[in-house]
N, C-alpha and C positions, 0 to 999 in steps of 0.2 A: 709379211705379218708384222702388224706393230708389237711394242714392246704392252700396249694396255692389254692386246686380246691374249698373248702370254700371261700376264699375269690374272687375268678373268678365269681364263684355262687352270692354271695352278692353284688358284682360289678353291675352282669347282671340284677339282680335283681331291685335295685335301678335304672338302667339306662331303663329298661323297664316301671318300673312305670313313670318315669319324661318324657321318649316319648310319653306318653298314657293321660298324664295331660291334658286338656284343654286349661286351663290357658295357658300352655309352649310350645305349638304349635309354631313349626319351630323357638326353641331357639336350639340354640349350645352349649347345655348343658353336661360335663361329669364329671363325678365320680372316687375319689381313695376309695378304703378300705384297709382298714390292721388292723385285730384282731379286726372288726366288728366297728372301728374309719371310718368314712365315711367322707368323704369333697367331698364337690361341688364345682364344677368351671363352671365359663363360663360369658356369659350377659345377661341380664335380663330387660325388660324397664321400670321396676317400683321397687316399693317395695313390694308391692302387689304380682307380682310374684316370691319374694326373700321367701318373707314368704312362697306362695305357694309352692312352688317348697318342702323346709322343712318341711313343714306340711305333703306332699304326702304320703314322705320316712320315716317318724318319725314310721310307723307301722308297719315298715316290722321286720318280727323274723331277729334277729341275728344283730340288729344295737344297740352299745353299745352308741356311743355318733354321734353327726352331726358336723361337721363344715362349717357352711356355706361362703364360699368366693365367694359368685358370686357378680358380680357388676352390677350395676345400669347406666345404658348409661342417659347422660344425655343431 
């Protein structure tokens, strides 16, 4: 298994959990990985959902670290 279909795999991963959130219902929310570094992008209407959104993704195997850049519309 190459290292790209891993991190395809953990992409989908994460972007499946954060469309299945509750909370994130019909946000525009999407995901990079590379070597299991994860960042989120997108908007968010609170902070509440900034955290959630991190919290979701935080337990999936194969996530070394998060970075959250999503924004806060205000």
């Amino acid at each position: 298994m190459s290292m790209n279909t891993t991190i395809v795999r953990l992409e989908d991963r994460v972007q499946e959990v954060i469309d299945h959130n509750p909370y994130l219902v019909q946000r525009n929310l999407r995901c990079e990985a590379k070597e299991g570094h994860v960042t989120l992008h997108g908007e968010v209407e609170s902070y509440f959902q900034k955290q959630m959104a991190q919290e979701s993704v935080r337990k999936i195997d194969g996530i070394v670290s998060i970075n959250n850049c999503l924004e806060v519309a205000e």
